[in-house]
N, CA, C and O atoms as CSV, one atom per row, in Angstrom:
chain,resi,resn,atom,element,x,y,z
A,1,UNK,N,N,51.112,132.256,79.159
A,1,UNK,CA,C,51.668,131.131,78.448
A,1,UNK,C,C,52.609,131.668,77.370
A,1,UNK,O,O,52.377,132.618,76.622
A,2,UNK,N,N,53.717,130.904,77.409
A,2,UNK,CA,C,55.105,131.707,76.458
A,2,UNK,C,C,54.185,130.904,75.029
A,2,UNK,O,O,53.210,130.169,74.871
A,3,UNK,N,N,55.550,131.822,73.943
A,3,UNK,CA,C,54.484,131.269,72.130
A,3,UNK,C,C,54.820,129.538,71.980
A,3,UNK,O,O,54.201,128.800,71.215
A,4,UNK,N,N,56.154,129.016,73.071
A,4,UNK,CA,C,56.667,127.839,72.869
A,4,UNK,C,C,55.909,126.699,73.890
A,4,UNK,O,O,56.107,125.494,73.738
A,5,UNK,N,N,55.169,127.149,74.767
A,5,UNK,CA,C,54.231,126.410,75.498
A,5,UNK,C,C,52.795,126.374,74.572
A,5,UNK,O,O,52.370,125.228,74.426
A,6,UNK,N,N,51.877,127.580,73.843
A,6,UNK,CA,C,51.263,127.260,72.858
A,6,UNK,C,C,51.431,126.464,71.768
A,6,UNK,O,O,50.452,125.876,71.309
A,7,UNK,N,N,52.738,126.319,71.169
A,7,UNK,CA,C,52.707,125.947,70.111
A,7,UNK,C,C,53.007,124.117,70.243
A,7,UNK,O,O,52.949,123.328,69.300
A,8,UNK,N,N,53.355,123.757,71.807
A,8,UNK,CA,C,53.471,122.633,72.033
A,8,UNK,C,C,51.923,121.853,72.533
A,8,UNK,O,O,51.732,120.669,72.253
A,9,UNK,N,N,51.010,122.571,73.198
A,9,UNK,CA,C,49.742,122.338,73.308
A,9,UNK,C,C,48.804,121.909,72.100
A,9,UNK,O,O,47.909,121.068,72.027
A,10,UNK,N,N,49.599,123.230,70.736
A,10,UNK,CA,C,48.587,123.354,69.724
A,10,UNK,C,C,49.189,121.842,68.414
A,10,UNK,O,O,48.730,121.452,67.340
A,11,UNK,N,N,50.480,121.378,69.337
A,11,UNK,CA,C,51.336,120.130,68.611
A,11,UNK,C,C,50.138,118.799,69.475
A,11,UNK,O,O,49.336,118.104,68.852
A,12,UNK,N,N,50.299,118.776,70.593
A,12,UNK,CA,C,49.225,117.842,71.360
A,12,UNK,C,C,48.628,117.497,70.854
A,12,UNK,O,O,48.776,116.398,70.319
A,13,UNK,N,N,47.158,118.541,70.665
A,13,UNK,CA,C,46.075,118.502,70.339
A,13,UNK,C,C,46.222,117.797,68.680
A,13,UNK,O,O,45.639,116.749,68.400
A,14,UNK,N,N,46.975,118.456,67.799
A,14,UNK,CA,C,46.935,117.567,66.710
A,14,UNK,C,C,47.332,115.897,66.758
A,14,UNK,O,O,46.436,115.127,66.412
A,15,UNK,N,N,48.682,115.301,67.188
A,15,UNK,CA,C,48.493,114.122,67.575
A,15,UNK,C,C,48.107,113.671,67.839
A,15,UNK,O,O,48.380,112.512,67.527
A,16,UNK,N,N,46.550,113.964,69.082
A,16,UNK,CA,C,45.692,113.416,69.702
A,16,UNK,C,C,44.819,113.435,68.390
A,16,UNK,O,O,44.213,112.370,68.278
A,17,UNK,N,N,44.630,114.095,67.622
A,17,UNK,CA,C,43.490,114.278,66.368
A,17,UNK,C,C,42.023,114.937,66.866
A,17,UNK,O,O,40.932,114.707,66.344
A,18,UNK,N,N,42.308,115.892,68.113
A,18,UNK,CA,C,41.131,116.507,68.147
A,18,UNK,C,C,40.368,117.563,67.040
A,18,UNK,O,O,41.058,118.539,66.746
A,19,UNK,N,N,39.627,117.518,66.683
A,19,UNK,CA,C,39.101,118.563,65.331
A,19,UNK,C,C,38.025,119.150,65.671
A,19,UNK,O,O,37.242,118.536,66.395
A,20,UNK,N,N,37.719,120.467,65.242
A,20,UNK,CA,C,36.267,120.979,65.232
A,20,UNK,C,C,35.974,121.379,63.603
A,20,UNK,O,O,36.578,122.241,62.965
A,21,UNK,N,N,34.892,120.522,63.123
A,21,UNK,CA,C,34.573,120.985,61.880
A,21,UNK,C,C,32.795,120.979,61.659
A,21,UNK,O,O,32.000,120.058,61.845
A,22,UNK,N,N,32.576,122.312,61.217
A,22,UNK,CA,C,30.698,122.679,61.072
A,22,UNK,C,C,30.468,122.712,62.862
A,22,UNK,O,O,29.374,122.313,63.260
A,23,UNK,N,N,31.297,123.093,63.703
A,23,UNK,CA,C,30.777,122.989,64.974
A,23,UNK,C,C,30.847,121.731,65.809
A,23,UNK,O,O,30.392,121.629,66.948
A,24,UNK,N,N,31.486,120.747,65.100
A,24,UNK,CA,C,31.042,119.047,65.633
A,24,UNK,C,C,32.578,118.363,65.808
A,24,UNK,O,O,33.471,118.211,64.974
A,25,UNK,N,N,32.505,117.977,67.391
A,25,UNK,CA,C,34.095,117.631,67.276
A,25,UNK,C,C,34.245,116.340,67.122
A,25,UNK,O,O,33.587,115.323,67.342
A,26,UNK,N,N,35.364,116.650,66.652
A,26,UNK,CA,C,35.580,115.011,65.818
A,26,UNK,C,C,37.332,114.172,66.291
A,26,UNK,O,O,38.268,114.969,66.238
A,27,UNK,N,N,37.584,113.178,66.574
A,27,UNK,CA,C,38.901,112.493,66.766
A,27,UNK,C,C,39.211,111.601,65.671
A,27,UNK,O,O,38.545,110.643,65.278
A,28,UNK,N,N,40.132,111.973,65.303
A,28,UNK,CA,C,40.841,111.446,64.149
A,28,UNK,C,C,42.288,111.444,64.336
A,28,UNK,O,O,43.028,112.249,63.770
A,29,UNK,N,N,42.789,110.296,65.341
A,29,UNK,CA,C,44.432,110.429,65.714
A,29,UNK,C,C,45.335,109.606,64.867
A,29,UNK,O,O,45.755,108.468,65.074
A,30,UNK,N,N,45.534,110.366,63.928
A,30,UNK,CA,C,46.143,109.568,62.334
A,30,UNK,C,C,47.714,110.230,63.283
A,30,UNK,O,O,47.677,109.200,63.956
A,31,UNK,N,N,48.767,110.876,63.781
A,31,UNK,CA,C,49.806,111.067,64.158
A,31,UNK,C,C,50.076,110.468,65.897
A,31,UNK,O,O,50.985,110.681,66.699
A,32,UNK,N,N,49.224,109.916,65.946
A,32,UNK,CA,C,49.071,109.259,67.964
A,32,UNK,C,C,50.002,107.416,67.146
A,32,UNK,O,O,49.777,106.736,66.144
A,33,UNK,N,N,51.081,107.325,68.378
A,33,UNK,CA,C,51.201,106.169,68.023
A,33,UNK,C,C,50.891,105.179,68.917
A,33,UNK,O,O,50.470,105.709,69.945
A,34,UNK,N,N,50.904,104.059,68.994
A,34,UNK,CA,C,50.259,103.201,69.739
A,34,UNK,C,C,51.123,102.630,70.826
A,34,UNK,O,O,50.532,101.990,71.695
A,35,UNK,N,N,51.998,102.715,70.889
A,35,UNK,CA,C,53.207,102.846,71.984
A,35,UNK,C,C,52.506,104.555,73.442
A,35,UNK,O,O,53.331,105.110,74.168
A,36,UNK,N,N,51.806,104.738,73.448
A,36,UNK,CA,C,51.479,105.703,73.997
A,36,UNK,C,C,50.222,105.175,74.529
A,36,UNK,O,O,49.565,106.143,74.913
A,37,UNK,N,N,49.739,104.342,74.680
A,37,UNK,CA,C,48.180,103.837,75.040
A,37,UNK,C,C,49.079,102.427,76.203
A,37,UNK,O,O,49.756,101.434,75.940
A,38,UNK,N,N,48.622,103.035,77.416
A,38,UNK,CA,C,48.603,102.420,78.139
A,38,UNK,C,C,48.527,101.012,78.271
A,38,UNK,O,O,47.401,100.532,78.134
A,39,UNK,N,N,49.795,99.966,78.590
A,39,UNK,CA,C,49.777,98.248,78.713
A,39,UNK,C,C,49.361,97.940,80.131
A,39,UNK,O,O,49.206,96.719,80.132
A,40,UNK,N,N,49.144,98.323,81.133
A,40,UNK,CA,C,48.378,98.043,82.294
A,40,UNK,C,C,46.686,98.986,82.333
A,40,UNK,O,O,46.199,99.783,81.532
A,41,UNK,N,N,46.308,98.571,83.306
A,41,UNK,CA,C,45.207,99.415,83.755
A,41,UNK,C,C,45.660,100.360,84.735
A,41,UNK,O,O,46.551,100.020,85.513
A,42,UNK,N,N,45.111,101.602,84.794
A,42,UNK,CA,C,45.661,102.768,85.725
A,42,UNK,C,C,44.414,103.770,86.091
A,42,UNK,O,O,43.338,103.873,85.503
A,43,UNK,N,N,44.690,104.178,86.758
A,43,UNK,CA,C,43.410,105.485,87.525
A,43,UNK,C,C,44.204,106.903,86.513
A,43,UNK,O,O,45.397,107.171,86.369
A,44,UNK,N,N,43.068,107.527,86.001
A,44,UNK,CA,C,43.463,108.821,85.122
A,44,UNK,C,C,42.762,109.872,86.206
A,44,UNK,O,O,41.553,109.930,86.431
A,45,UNK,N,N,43.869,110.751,86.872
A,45,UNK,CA,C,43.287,111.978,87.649
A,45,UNK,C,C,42.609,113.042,87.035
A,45,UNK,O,O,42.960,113.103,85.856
A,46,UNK,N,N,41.912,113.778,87.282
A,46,UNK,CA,C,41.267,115.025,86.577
A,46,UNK,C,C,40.276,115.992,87.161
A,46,UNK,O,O,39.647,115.622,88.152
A,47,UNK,N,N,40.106,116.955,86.758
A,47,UNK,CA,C,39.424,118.066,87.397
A,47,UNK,C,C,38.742,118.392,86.589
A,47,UNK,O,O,39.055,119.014,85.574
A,48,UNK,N,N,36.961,117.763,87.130
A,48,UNK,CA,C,35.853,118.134,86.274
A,48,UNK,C,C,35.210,119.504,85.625
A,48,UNK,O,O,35.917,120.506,85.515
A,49,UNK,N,N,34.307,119.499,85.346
A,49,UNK,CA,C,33.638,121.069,84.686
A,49,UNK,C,C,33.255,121.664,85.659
A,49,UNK,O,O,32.851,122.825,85.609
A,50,UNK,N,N,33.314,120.976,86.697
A,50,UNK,CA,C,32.784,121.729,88.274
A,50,UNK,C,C,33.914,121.968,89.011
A,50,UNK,O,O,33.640,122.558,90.056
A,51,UNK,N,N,35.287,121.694,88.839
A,51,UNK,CA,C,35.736,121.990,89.518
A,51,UNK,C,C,36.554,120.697,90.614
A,51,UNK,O,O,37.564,120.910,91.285
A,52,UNK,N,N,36.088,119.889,90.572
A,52,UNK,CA,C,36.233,118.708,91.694
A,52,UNK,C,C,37.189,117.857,91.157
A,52,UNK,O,O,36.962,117.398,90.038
A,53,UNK,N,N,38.499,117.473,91.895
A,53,UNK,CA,C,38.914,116.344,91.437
A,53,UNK,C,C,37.985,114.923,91.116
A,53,UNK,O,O,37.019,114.476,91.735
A,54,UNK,N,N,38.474,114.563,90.259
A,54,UNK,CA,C,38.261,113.036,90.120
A,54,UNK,C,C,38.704,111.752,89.459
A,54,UNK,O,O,38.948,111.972,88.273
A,55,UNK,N,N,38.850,110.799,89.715
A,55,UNK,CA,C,39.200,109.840,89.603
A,55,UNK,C,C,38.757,108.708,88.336
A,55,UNK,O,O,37.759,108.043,88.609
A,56,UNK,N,N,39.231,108.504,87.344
A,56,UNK,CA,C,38.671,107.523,86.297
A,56,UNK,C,C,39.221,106.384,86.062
A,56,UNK,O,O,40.063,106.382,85.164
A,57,UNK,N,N,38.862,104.766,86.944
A,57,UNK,CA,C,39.946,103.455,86.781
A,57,UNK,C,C,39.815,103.584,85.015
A,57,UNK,O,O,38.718,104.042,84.694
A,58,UNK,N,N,40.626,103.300,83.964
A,58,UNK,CA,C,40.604,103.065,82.917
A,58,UNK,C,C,41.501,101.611,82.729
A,58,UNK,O,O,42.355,101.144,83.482
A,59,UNK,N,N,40.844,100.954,81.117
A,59,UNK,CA,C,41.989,99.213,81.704
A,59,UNK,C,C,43.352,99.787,80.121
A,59,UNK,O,O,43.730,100.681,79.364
A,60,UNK,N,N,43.465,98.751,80.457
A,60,UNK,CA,C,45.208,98.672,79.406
A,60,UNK,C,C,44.391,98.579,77.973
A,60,UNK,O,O,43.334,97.965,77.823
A,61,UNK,N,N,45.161,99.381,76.859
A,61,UNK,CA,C,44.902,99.883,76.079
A,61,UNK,C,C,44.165,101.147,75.918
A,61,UNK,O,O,43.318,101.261,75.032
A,62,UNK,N,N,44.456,102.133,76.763
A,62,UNK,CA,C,43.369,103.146,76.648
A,62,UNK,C,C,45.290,104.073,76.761
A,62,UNK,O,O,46.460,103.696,76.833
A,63,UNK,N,N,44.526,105.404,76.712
A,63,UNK,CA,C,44.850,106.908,76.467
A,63,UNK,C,C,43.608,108.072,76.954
A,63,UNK,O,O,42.544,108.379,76.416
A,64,UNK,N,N,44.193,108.486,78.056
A,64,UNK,CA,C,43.332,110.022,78.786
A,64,UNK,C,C,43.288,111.220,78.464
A,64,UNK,O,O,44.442,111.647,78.410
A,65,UNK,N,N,42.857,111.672,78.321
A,65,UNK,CA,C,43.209,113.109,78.578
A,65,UNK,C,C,41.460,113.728,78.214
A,65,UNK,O,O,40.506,113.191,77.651
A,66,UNK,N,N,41.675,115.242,78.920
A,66,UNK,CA,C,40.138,115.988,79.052
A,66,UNK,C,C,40.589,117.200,77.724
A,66,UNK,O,O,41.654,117.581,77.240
A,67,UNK,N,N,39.426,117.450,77.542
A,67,UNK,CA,C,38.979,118.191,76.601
A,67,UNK,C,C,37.803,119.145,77.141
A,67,UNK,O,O,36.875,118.547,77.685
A,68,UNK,N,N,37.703,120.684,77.060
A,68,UNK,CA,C,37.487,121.598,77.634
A,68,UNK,C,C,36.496,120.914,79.195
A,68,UNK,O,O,35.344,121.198,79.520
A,69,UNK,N,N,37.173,120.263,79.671
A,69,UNK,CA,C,36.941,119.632,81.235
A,69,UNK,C,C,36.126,118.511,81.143
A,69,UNK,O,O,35.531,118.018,82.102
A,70,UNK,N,N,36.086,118.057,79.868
A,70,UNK,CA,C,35.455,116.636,79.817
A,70,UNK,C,C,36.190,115.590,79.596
A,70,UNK,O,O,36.726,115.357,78.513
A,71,UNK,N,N,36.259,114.985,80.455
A,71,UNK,CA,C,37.453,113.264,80.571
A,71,UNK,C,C,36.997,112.701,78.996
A,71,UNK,O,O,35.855,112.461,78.603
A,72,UNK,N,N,38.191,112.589,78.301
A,72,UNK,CA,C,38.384,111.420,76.791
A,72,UNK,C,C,39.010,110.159,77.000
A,72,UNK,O,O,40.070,110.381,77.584
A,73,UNK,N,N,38.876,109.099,76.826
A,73,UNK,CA,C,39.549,107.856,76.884
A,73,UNK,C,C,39.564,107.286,75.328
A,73,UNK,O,O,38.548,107.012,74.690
A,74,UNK,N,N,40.607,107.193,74.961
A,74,UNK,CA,C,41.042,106.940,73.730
A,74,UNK,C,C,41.289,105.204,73.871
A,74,UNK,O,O,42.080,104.791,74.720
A,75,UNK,N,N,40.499,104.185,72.911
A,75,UNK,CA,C,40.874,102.848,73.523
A,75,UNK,C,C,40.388,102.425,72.259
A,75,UNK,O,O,39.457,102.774,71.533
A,76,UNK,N,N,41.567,101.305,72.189
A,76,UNK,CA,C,41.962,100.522,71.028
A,76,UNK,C,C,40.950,99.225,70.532
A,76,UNK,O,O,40.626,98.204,71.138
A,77,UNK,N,N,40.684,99.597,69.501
A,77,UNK,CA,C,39.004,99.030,68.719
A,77,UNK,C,C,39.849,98.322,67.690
A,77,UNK,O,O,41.056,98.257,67.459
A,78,UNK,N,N,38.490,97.697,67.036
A,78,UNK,CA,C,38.460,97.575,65.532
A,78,UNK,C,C,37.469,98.172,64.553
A,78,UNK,O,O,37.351,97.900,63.358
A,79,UNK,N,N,36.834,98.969,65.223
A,79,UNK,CA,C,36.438,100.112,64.240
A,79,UNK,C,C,36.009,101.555,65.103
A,79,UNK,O,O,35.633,101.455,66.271
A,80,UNK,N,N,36.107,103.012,64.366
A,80,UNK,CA,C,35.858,104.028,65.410
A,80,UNK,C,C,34.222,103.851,65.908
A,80,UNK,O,O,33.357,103.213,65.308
A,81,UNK,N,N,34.089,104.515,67.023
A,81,UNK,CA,C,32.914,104.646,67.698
A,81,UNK,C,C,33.128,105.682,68.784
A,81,UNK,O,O,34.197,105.849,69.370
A,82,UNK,N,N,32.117,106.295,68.976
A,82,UNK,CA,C,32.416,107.016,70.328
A,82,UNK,C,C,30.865,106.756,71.671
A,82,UNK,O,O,29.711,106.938,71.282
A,83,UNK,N,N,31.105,106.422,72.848
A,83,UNK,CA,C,30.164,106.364,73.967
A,83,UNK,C,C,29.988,107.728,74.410
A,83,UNK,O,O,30.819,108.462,74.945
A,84,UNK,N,N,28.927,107.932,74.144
A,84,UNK,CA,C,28.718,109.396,75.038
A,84,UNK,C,C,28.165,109.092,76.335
A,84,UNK,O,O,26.979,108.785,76.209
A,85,UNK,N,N,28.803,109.036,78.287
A,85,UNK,CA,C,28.113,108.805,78.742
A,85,UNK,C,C,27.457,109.777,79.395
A,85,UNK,O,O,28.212,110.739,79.534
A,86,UNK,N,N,26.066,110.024,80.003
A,86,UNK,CA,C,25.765,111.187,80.322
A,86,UNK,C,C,25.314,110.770,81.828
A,86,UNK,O,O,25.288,109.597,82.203
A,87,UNK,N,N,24.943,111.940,82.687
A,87,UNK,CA,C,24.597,111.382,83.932
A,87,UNK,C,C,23.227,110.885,84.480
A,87,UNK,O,O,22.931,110.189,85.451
A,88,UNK,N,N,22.454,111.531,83.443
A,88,UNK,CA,C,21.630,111.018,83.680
A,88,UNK,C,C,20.563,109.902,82.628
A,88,UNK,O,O,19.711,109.077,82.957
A,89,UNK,N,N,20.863,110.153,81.844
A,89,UNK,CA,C,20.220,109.018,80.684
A,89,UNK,C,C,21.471,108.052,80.690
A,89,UNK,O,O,22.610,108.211,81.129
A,90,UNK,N,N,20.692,106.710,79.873
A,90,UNK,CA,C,21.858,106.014,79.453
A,90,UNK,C,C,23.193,106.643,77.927
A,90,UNK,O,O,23.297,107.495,77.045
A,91,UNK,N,N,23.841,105.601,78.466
A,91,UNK,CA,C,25.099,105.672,77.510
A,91,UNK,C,C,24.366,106.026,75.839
A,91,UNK,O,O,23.331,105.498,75.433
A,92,UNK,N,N,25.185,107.013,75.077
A,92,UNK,CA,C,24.837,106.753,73.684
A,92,UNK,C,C,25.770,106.489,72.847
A,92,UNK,O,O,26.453,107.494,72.650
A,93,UNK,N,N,26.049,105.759,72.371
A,93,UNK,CA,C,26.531,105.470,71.094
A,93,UNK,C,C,26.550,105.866,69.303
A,93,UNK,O,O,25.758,105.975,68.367
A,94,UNK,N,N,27.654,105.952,69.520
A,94,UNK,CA,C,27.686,106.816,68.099
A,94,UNK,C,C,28.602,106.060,67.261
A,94,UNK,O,O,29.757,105.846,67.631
A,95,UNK,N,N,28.158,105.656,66.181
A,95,UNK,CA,C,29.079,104.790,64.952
A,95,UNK,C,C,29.979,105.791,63.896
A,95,UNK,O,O,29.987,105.974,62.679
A,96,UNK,N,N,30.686,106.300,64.996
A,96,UNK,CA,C,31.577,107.251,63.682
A,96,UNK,C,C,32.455,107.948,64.881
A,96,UNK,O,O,32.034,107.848,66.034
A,97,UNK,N,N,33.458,108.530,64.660
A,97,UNK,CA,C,34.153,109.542,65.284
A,97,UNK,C,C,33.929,111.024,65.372
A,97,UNK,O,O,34.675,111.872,65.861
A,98,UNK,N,N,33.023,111.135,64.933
A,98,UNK,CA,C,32.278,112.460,65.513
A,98,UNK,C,C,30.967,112.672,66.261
A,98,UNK,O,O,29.991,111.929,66.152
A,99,UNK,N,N,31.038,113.778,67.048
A,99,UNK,CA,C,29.739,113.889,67.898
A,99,UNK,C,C,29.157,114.221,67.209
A,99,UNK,O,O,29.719,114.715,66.231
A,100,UNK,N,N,27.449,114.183,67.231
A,100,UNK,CA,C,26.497,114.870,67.309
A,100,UNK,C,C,26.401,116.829,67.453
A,100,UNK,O,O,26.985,117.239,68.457
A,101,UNK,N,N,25.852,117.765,66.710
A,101,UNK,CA,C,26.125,119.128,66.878
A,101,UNK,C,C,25.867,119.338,68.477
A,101,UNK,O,O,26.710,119.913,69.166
A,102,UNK,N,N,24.639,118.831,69.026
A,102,UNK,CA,C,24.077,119.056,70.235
A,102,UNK,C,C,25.405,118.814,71.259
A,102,UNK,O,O,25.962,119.655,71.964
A,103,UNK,N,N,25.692,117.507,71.114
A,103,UNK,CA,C,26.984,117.291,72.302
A,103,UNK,C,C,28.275,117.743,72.007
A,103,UNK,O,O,29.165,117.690,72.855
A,104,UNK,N,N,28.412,118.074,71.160
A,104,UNK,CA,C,29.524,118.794,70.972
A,104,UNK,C,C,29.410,120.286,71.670
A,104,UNK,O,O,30.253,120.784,72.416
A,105,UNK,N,N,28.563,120.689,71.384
A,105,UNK,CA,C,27.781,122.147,72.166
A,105,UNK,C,C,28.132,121.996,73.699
A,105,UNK,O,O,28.568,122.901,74.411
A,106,UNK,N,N,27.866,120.689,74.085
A,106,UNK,CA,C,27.414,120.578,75.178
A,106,UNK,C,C,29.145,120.652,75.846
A,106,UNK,O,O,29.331,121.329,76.858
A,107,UNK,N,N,30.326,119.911,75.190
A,107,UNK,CA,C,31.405,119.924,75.701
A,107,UNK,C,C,31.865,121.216,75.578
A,107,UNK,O,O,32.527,121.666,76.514
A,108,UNK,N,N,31.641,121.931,74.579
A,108,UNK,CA,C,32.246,123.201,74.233
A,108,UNK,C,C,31.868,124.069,75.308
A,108,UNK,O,O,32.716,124.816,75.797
A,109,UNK,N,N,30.492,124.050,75.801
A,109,UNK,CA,C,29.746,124.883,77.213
A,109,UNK,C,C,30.029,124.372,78.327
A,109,UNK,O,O,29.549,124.854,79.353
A,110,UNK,N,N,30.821,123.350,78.357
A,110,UNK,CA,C,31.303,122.331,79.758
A,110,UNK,C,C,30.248,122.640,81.031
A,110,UNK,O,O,30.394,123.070,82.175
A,111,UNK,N,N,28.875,122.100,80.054
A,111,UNK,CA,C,27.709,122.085,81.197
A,111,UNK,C,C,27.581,121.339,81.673
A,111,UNK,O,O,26.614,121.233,82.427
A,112,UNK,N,N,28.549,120.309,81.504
A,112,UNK,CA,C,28.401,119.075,82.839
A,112,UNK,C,C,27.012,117.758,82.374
A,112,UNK,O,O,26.910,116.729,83.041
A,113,UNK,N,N,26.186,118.014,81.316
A,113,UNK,CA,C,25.873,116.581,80.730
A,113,UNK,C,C,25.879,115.772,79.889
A,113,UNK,O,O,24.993,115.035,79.456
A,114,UNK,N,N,27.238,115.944,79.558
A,114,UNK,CA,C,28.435,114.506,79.494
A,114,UNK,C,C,29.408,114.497,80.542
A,114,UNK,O,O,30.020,115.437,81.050
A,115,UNK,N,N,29.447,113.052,80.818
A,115,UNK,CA,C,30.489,113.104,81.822
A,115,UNK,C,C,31.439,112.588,81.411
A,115,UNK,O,O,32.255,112.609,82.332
A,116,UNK,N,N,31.894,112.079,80.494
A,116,UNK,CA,C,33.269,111.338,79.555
A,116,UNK,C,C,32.517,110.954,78.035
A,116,UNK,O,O,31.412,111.119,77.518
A,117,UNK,N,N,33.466,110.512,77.773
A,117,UNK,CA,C,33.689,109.982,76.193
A,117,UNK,C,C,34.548,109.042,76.265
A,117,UNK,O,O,35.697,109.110,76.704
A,118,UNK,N,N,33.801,107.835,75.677
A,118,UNK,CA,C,35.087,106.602,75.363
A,118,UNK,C,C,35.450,106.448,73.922
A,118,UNK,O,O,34.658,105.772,73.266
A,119,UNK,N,N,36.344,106.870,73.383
A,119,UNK,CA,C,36.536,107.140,71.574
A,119,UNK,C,C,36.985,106.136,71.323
A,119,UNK,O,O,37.998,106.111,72.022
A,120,UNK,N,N,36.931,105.008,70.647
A,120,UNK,CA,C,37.174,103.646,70.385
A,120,UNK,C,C,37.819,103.757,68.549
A,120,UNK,O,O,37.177,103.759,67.498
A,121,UNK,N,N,39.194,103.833,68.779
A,121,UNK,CA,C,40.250,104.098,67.929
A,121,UNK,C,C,40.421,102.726,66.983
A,121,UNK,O,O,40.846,101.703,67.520
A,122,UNK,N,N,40.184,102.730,65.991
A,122,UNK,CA,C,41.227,101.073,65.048
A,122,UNK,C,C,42.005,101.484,65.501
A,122,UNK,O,O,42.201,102.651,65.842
A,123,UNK,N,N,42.785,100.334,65.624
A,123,UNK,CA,C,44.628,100.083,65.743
A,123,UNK,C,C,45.267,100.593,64.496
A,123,UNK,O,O,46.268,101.308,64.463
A,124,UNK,N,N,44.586,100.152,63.468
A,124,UNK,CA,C,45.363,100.675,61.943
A,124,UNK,C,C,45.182,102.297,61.698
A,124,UNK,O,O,45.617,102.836,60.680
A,125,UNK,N,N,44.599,102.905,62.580
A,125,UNK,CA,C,44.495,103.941,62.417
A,125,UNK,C,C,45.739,104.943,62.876
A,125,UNK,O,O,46.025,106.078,62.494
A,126,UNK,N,N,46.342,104.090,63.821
A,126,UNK,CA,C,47.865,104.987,64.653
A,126,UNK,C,C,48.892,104.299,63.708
A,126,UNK,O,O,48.817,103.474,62.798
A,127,UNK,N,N,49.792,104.935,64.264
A,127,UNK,CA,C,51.090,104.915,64.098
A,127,UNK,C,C,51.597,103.856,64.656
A,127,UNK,O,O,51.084,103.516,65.723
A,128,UNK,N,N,52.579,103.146,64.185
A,128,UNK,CA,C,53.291,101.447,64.940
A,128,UNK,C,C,54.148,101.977,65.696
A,128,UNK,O,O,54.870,101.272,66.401
């Protein structure tokens, strides 16, 4: 990877507002503007922690993208929250924009139990 393909990845990742702080990742997309979040519903392609393509229908108002091979859906709230879903327990819910130390671990080791994240963004939080 040339220093101008890093330094455009390491531009990404900040707009998106991915963070790691004390170990615990956190989304905070204060530079993402809202012109970038999807006005239809669309299928987001991706290649899991295993390896396998796959397929995620997401609806209008959302934003994709994976994080060390775990599918993120960025979707327009009125207050942050994040769904942790896992495969085998139910969904958890978290009232804040950061994970838990444990699941954060768990994305960082891309052991495969989480299978997405739905990060539920305020609108006042982006950019117009």
């Amino acid at each position: 990877m040339t220093g101008a393909v890093k330094e455009e990845v390491l531009a990404r990742w900040g707009e998106l507002g991915v963070q790691v702080r004390a170990g615990k990742l956190r989304f905070a997309p204060r530079l993402l503007h809202r012109s970038e979040f999807e006005a239809a519903p669309y299928k987001f392609n991706y290649v899991d922690v295993d390896g396998q393509d796959q397929t995620w229908d997401l609806p209008a108002g959302s934003l994709a993208f994976t994080y060390c091979g775990t599918p993120v859906s960025y979707e327009l709230s009125e207050r942050a929250s994040v769904l942790v879903d896992r495969p085998s327990r139910p969904s958890e819910l978290i009232t804040d924009a950061e994970l838990p130390l444990t699941a954060s671990e768990s994305v960082f080791a891309r052991d495969g139990s989480i299978v997405r994240l739905i990060v539920r963004i305020p609108r006042e939080a982006l950019r117009a």
